[in-house]
C-alpha positions in Angstrom: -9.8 3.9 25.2 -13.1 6.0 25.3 -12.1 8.0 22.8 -10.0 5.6 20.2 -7.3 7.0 17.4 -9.4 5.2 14.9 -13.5 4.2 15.1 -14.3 1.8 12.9 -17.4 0.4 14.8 -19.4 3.6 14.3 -18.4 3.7 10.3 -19.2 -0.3 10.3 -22.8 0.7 11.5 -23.7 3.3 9.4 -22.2 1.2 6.1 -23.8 -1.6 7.6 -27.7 -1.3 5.5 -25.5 -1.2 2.3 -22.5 -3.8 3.0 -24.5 -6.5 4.6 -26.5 -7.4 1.4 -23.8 -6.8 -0.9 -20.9 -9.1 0.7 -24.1 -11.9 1.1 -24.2 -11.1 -3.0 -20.5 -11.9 -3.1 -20.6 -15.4 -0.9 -23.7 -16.3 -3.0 -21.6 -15.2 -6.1 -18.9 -17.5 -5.1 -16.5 -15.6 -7.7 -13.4 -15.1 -5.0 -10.5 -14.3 -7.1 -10.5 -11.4 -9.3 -14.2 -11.7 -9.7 -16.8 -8.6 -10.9 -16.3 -6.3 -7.3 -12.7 -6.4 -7.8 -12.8 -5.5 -11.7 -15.1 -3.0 -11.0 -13.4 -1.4 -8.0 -10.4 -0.9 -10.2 -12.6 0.7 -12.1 -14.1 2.9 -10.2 -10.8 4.0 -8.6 -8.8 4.7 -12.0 -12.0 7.7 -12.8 -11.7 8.8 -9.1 -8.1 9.2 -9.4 -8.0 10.1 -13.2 -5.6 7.3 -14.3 -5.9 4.6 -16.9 -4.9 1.8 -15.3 -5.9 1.1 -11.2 -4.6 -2.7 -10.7 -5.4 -3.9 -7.3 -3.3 -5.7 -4.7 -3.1 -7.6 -1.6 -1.7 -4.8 0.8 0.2 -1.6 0.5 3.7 -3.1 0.9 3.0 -5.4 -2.4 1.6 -2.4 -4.4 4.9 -0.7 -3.7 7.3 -3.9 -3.9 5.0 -4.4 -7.5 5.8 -0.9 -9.0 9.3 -1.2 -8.0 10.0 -4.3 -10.1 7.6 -3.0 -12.8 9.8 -0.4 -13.0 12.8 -3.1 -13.7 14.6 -2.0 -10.4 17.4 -4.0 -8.7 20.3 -4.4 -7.3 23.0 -1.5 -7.9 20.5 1.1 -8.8 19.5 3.3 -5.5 16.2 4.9 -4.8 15.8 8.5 -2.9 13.2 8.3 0.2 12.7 9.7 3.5 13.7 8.1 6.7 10.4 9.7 8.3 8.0 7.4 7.1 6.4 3.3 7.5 9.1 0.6 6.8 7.7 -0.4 3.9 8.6 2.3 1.9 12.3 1.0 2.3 11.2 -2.5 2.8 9.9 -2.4 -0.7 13.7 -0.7 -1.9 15.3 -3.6 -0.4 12.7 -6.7 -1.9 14.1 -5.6 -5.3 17.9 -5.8 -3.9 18.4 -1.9 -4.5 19.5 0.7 -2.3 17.3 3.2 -0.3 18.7 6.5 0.0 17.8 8.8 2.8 17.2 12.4 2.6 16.0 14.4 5.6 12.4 16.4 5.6 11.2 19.8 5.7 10.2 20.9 9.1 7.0 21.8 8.8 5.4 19.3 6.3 7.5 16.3 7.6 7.1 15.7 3.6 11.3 14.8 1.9 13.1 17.9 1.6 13.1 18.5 -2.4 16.2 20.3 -2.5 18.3 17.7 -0.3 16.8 15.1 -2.8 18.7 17.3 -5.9 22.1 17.2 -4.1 21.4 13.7 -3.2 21.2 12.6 -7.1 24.2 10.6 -8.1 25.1 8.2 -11.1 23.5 5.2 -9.5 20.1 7.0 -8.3 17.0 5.4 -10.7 14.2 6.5 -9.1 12.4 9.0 -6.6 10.2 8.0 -3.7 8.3 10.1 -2.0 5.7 9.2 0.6 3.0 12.3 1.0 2.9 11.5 4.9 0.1 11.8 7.0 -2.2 13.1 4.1 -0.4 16.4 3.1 1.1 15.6 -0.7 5.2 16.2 -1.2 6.1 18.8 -3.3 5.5 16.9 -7.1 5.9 19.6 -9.6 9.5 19.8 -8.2 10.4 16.8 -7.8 8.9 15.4 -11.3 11.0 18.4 -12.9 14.2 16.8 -10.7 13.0 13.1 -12.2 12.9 14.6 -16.0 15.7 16.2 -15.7 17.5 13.4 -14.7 16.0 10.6 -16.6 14.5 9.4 -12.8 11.6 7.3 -12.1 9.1 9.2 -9.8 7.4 6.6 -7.6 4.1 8.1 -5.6 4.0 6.5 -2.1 0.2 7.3 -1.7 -0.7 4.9 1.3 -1.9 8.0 3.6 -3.2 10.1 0.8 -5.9 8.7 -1.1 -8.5 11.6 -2.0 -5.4 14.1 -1.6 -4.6 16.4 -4.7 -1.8 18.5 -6.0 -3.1 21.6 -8.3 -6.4 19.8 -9.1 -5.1 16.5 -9.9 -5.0 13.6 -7.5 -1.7 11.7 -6.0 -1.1 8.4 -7.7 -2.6 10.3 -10.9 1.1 12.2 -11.3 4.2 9.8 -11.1 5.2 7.5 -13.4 3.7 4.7 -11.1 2.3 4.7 -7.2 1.1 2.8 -4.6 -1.8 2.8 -2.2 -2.7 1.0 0.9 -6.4 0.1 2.3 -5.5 -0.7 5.6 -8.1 -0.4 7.7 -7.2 2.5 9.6 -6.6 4.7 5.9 -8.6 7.6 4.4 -10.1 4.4 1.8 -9.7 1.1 4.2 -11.1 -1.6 3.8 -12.0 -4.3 6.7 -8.6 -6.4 6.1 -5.4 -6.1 4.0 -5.5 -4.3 0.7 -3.6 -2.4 -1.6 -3.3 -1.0 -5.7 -0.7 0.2 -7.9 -1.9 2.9 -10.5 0.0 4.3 -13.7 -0.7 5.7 -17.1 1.4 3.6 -19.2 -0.2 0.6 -20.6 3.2 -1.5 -20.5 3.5 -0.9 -17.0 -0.1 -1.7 -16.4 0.4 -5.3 -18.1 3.4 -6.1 -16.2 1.8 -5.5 -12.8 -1.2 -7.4 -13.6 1.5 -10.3 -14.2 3.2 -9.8 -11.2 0.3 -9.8 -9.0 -0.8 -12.9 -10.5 2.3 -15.9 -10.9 3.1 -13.9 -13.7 0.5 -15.2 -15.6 -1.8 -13.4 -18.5 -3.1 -16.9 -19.4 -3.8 -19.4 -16.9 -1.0 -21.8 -16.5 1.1 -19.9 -18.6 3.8 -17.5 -17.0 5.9 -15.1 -18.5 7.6 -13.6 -15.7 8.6 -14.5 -11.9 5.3 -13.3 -9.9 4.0 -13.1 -6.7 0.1 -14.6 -5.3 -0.8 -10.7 -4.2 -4.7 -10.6 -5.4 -7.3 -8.2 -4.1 -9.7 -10.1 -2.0 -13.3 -9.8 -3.9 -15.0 -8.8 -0.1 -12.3 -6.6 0.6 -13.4 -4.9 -3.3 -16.9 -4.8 -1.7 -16.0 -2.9 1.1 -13.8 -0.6 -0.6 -16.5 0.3 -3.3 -18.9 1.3 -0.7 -16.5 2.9 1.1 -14.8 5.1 -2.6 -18.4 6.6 -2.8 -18.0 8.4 0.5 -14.3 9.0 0.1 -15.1 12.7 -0.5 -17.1 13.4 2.4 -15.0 11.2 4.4 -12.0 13.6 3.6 -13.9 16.7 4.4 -15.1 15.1 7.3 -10.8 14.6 8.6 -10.2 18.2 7.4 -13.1 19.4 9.7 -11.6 17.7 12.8 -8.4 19.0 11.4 -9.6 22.4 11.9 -11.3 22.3 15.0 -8.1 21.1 16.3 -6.4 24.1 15.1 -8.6 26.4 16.6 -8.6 24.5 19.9 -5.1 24.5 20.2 -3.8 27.6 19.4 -1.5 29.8 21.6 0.0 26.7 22.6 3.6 25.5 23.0 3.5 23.1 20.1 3.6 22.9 16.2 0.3 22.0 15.2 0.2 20.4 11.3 1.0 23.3 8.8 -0.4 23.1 5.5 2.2 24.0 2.4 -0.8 24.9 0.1 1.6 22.9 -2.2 -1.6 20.5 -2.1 -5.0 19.9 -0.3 -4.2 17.4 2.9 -6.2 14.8 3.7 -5.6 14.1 7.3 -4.9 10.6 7.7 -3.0 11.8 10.7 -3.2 14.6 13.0 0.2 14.9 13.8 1.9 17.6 16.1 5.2 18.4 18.0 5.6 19.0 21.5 8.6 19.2 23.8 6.2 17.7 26.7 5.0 15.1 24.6 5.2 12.6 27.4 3.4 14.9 29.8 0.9 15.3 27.4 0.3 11.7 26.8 0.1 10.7 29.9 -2.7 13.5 30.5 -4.1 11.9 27.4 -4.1 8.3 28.7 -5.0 9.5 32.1 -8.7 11.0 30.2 -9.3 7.7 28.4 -7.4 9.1 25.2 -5.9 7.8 22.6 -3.0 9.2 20.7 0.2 7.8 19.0 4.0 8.3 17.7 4.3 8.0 13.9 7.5 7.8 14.0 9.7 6.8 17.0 12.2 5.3 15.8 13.1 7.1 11.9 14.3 4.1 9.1 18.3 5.4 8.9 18.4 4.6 13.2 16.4 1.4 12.6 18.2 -2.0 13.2 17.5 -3.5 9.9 19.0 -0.7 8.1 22.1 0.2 9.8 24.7 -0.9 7.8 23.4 0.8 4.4 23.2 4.2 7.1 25.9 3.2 8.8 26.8 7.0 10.2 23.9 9.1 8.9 22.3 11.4 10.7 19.4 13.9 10.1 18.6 16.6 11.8 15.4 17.3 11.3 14.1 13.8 11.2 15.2 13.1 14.3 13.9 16.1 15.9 10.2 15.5 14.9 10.5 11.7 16.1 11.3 13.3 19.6 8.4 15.4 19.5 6.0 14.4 17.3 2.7 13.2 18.9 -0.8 11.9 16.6 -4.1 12.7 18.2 -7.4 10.8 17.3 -8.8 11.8 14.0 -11.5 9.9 12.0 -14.6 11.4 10.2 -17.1 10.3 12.8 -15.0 12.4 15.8 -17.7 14.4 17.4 -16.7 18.3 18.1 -17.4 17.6 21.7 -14.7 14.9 21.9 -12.2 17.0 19.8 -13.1 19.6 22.1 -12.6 17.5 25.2 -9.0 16.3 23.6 -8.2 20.0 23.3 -8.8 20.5 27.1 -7.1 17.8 28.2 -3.6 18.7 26.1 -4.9 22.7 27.1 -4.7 21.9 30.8 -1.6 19.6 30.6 0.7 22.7 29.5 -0.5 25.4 31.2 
């Protein structure tokens, strides 16, 4: 496409000057496996977030599938998520052999609908799971008053919302544990698979470092059942250079954000609505639109990118359709019928944004 959903050529280039010498200072290192980038990453991204503890992973799915079993979940016990969101928000339920529960969303943030999650609570419910989708952060202070009230776990699913706060403090920096993902394509990426799992408590903080790692605090020595789910030490590179710009970077997606706003409006179509319940990051520009095909194709047509997060929600999905064996929601499924993401990265030019507008402009009038 000539104008791609995600550019990670032009970001390459201009972090080129600064990576190049540094990942040549890692290979010369030859320290792989937790070695110095890693250590200080976690570092680094425990002040940025305001935690204690910031223990890095192999990928997103792991950092959740670590805090659940952290968390001693398992079988029996159920967990309260949204159906509008990544399989491996549930996947991660299901690796610890407990139940997701599905709630439906609010219509405007596509964020878990807090007070569906209060009738929802039932003796067998341990923990909440919200994901703050597409950058916009759920509605915490409410649903940490739910948790507290209830004697709940609140897990943060924080893989599209790095750099994203709630009243001045940042996501992951809130629940009693969370998880992140540095895909490539996210606010903080790095240039493969990577992921991190961040909590206050120290207990929680030793057991994940065990889990990530056999199990192990001593080499050859294993306490627990773990998993091999490391943090490459390039991928640490990467992400360092790339947690120094994470500010601007996020400015940079609100700006596109914006323009899009503008360039939209008096069209028929719900462009992303901000709850002011917290400061949205834009990892996705997403919007709803009863031609959405139409519009694609007049998308594709330009050379355009654009993409459907979600088709298919998790309570219609195959895999899951005995434990939601006859659920339905109605708002869930709406926005999966409509919903439609548009290219958004911090190096999108105004002129392409302003060309993506005129394309969608001219396909619905």
């Amino acid at each position: 496409m000539r104008i791609p959903m995600v550019d990670l050529a032009t970001q390459y280039r201009e972090l080129k000057p600064q990576l190049e010498p540094a990942l040549l200072a890692a290979l010369e290192a030859t320290q792989f496996i937790l070695g110095p980038n890693v250590q200080a990453f976690e570092a680094e991204a425990a002040a940025y977030l305001g935690v204690k503890h910031a223990i890095s992973c192999a990928n997103g799915t792991d950092a959740l599938h670590l805090a659940l079993r952290a968390l001693g979940l398992g079988p029996g016990d159920e967990v309260i998520t949204t159906p509008f969101t990544f399989i491996a928000t549930a996947e991660a339920i299901a690796y610890v052999g407990a139940k997701a529960v599905f709630v439906d969303i609010d219509p405007r943030s596509f964020n878990i609908d807090v007070a569906q999650v209060a009738r929802a609570i039932g003796p067998r419910t341990k923990a909440l799971l919200p994901v703050h989708l597409f950058g916009q952060p759920a509605d915490l202070g409410a649903l940490q008053a739910l948790a507290q009230q209830h004697g709940l776990h609140l897990i943060e699913d924080c893989a599209q919302s790095f750099g994203a706060t709630v009243g001045g403090r940042q996501t992951g920096a809130i629940g009693d544990v969370a998880a992140f993902s540095f895909f490539p394509s996210k606010n903080l990426g790095c240039f493969g698979d990577g992921g991190m799992v961040t909590t206050q408590s120290d207990a929680l903080a030793e057991t994940l470092r065990m889990l990530r790692n056999h199990g192990s605090k001593v080499r050859y020595y294993h306490d627990i059942i773990g998993y091999n789910s490391r943090l490459d030490e390039l991928q640490a590179v990467v992400l360092r250079a790339k947690l120094a710009r994470i500010d601007h970077y996020n400015q940079q997606r609100r700006r596109v954000a914006q323009r899009y706003q503008a360039g939209l409006a008096g069209l028929p179509l719900q462009t992303p609505f901000e709850d002011g319940i917290g400061r949205h990051v834009y990892h996705q520009y997403t919007l709803l639109c009863e031609q959405r095909t139409q519009v694609q194709q007049a998308l594709i047509a330009a050379g355009i990118a654009s993409a459907i997060y979600y088709p298919v929600p998790l309570h219609q999905q195959k895999v899951f359709a005995a434990e939601a064996a006859g659920q339905t929601f109605a708002v869930t499924e709406s926005v999966a019928q409509r919903c439609l993401s548009l290219p958004i990265y911090p190096e999108l030019s105004d002129a392409a944004i302003d060309e993506i507008c005129a394309v969608i402009r001219q396909a619905l009038v």
